[in-house]
Every structure is written in structure tokens, then in C-alpha cells.
KEKEVO-300580 format. One record per residue (C-alpha): x, y, z; residue in three letters. Coordinates in steps of 0.1 Angstrom, whole numbers, plus 5000, padded with zeros to 4 digits. Layout:
<tornus>
XYZALA;...
</tornus>
This chain:
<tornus>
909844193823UNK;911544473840UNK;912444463878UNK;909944753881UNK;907144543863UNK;908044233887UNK;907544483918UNK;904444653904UNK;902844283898UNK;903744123930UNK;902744473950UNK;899244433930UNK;898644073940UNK;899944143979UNK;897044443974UNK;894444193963UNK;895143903985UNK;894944174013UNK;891944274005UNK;890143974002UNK;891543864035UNK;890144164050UNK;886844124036UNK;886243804049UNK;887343884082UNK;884944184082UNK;881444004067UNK;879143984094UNK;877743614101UNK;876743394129UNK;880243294138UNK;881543604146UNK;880643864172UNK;879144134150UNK;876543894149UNK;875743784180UNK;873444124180UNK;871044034163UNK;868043944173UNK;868143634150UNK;870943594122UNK;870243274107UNK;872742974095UNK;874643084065UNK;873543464060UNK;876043724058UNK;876444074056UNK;879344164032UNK;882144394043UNK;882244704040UNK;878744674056UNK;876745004058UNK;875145174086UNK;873744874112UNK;872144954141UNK;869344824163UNK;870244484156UNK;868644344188UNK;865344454163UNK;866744264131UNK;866143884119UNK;867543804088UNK;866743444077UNK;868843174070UNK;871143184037UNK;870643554027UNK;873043774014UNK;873444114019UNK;875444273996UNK;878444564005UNK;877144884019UNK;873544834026UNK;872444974058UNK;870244824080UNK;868244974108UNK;866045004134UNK;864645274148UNK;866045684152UNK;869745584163UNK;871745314187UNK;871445274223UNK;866945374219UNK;864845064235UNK;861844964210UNK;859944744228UNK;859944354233UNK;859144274188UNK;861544284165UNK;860944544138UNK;863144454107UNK;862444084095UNK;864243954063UNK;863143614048UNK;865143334041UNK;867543294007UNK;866843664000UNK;869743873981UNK;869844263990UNK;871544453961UNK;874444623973UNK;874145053982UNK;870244933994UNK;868845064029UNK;866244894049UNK;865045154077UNK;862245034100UNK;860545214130UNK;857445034135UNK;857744704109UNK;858944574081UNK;858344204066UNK;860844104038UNK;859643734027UNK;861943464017UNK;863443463984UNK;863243793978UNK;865743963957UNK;866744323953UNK;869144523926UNK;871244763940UNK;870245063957UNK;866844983967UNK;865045183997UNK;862645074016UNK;861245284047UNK;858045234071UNK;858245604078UNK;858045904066UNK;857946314071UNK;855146494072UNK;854146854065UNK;850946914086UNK;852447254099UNK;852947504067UNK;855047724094UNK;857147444108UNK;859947314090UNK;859046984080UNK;862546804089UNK;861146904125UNK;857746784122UNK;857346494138UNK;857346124110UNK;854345904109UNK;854845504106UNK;853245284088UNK;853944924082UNK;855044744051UNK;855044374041UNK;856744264007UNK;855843913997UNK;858243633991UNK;859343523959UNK;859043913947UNK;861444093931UNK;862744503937UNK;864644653903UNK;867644903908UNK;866445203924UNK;863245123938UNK;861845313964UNK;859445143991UNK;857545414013UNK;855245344042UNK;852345124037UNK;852944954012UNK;851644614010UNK;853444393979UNK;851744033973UNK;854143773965UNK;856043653934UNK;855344033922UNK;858144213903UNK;858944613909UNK;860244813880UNK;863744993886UNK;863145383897UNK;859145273910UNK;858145473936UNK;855945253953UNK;852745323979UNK;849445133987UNK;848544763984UNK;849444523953UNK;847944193944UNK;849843853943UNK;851643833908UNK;851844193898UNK;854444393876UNK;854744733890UNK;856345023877UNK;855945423872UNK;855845713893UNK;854045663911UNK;853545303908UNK;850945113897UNK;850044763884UNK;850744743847UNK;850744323842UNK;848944103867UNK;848943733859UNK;845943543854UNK;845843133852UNK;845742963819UNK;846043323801UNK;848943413811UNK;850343803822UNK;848144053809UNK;847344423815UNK;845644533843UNK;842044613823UNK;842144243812UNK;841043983836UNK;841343633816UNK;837943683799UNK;839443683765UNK;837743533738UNK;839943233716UNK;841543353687UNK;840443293652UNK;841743263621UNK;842243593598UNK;841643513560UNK;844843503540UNK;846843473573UNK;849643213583UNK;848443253619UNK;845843413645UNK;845043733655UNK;844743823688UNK;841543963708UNK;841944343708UNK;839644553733UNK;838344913719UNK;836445153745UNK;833545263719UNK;831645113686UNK;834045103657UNK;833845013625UNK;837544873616UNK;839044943578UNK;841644763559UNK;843844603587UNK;847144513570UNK;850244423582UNK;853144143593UNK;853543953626UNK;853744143649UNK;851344453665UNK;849944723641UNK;847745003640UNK;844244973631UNK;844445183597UNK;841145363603UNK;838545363630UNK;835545563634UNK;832545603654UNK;829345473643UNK;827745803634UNK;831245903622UNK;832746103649UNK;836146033655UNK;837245753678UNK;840545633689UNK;841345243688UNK;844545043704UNK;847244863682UNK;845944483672UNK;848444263679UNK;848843983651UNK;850743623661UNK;850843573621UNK;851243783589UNK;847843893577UNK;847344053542UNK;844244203550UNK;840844193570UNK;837344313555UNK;835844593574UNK;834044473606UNK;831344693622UNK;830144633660UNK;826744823665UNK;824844863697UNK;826345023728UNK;830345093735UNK;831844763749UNK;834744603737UNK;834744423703UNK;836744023700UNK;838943893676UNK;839044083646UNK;838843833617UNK;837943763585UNK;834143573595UNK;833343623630UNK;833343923658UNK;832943883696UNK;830644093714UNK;831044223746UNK;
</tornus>
């Protein structure tokens, strides 16, 4: 190696060993003064250097063992040095992780529960603008607040957004890029713009879509099949034609109204290859039809 290659390589490793000495010196935990302003910073929770924009920390608790990651900001209230009353604000769980680039703004309240875990770049805010006054520009207008609470054991994907009022139950998981607003049951998967519940889990059935509530029927064998076919839920009366197919979901190859209007059926999803099922007719009024098979039909 070259006497320039030996300088380059021990000038890299000085570089590295600096930095990691400085970011240790700079993460915010109870043993050093940056924390001592918090209103509670519990034992081994840390704030990882460089942190973001913190203020109002006499308005923060952050639990025991949580990790915040580098640049998240964290704050209470409209700027430093502003009293907000005798509560605290801002409350993070215990053993949560927020993703690095997140921001946690709070003004009236926010409750983070323990274990809960964010990707990066997650924001979650208890306020928000308003536009009341068409003639006033609305960065003037004065923000409303409303509280938010998400639920321990939950997890926020990449991107998230959290806006005031939202209520998220625990053990519930938001998509990345949700844009989240209103109330959400315990156990939810949430995702879209704007967000709503798309699985919810349900005992001894399992995580199913929201129009399905554990009522299923049991599946039943399809003739010339090595397996079962699942229920499958169709918004009118059908008569279903020639189902064919491998494991896996397929389209109903046919499907008609009863007095042969048109009507539109969902995929029917198959745990086993099927060859084929006879066509199966549901009269009477719309409801959902059971397991399609080869002898037997639920009714609604």
C-alpha cells in the first residue's frame, strides 16, 4: 500500500472513531443534562444524536427503554420558553422505537403506548389549521386541537401521517403513506388515503376484511379437488358456472343474475386445486351465498 493509501485509511478510521465518539456524547439520556428537562425520561431511553427539534420538554415523558432514532423532533406546544399548564402533553410508552426523520408535535395531548414502533418519517400532530375565513389566509387562522391516543403494541409504517383526533386501538398496524383520522378498533390494519380499516382480526378466524365478522361458514370439499374451497360472499343472487382453476384465488368464470341481468361476483379463493364445480344457483333474496362446492351451498 502506498504512503497515500496508509494516510487516506488511518484519516478514515480517525473520521469514524470521531464520529461515534461524538454521537455518544451527544444522545440525550437520563445521565446527562439534556435530560434532566424532561418531565419524565425513563431508565434506559435515549434520544440519538443528531436529535431534531426538542422543545417543551418539561411537557414530555418518554418511558423507560425507548429509542428515538436520529432527527426526530419532539415538541410541545407553539415554541420554547410558553407555560402549558401543570399536565404533560407529549407521553411515549415504554420499549417504543421512533423511526428516524419522525415528528411528534403535541399542543393539547398525545398518548403513545408502550411498545410501539414507528418507520421512519412518521408525523403525528394533535393540531391542525383551519380555513373557516375564505378571506383570511389560513396560516393566520387560528389551529384547532384535538387529542390523539395510539394504542400499545401498534405499529406506524414509513410515512404515516397521524392528524388530530385520531384514536388507534392497540396491537393495530398502519400502512406506510396512511393518512390517518377518526377512531380504529383494537387489532386493525389501516391503510389508504384516507385511511380506513381494511383487516380487523377476529378470534378463532383469524384477519379478515372489514365486511366479514367471523360468521363464516366451514369449508367443504369441492368434487375432484385435493383441498377446500373457501366461503366466498357475493352482494346479489347468482347462479355460478364452470369454476375452474389451481390453488390459489380465481375468478368466478360466469355469474349472472337470477332473471339474467348482469351481476358482478368477487374472486373465490381455493386452498386446493379444483378441476371444476357444477353450476350452483342461490334463489330467494340478495344475501351472500357459502362455500361453493360440489354438493352443498350456505345460505345467508
Amino acid at each position: 500500500m502506498s504512503i497515500r493509501g496508509v494516510v487516506r485509511r488511518a484519516a478514515g478510521a480517525l473520521i469514524h472513531r470521531g464520529w461515534a465518539a461524538i454521537r455518544a456524547a451527544g444522545t440525550v439520556s437520563p445521565a446527562n443534562p439534556a435530560g434532566y428537562r424532561f418531565r419524565r425520561l425513563g431508565e434506559g431511553a435515549c434520544l440519538s444524536f443528531p436529535v431534531g427539534a426538542i422543545f417543551g420538554e418539561a411537557w414530555i415523558e418518554i418511558g423507560e427503554h425507548t429509542l428515538v432514532g436520529e432527527r426526530v423532533s419532539i415538541s410541545a406546544g407553539m415554541g420554547p420558553g410558553v407555560d402549558l399548564g401543570p399536565d404533560s402533553i407529549v407521553r411515549i410508552g415504554g420499549s417504543c422505537s421512533i423511526g428516524r426523520g419522525s415528528h411528534i408535535v403535541g399542543h393539547q395531548s398525545i398518548d403513545i403506548g408502550d411498545h410501539v414502533f414507528t418507520g421512519p418519517y412518521v408525523y403525528i400532530t394533535d393540531q391542525n389549521h383551519v380555513y373557516d375565513d375564505p378571506e383570511i389566509p389560513i396560516g393566520r387562522q387560528w389551529p384547532r386541537n384535538n387529542p390523539v391516543i395510539i394504542g400499545s403494541g401498534s405499529w406506524l409504517g414509513t410515512g404515516a401521517v397521524i392528524l388530530p383526533g385520531t384514536r388507534i386501538g392497540r396491537q393495530c398496524v398502519v400502512a406506510g403513506g396512511a393518512v390517518v383520522r377518526g377512531e380504529f378498533p383494537d387489532h386493525s390494519v389501516i391503510a389508504g388515503v384516507p385511511a380506513k380499516v381494511v383487516r380487523h382480526y377476529v378470534a378463532g378466524d383469524g384477519w379478515l376484511p372489514p365486511h366479514l365478522s367471523g360468521t363464516r361458514a366451514e369449508p367443504v370439499e369441492a368434487a375432484g379437488s385435493a383441498g377446500l374451497v373457501e366461503p366466498v360472499e357475493v352482494a346479489g343472487p347468482v347462479e355460478v358456472v364452470e369454476v375452474t382453476g389451481s390453488a390459489g384465488p380465481v375468478e368466478v368464470v360466469r355469474s349472472a343474475g337470477l332473471d339474467g341481468s348482469a351481476e358482478q361476483a368477487g374472486p373465490i379463493a381455493l386452498a386446493g386445486p379444483v378441476a371444476s364445480a357444477r353450476p350452483i344457483r342461490q334463489p330467494g333474496t340478495p344475501g351472500p351465498i357459502g362455500p361453493v362446492g360440489a354438493e352443498s351451498v350456505g345460505t345467508a
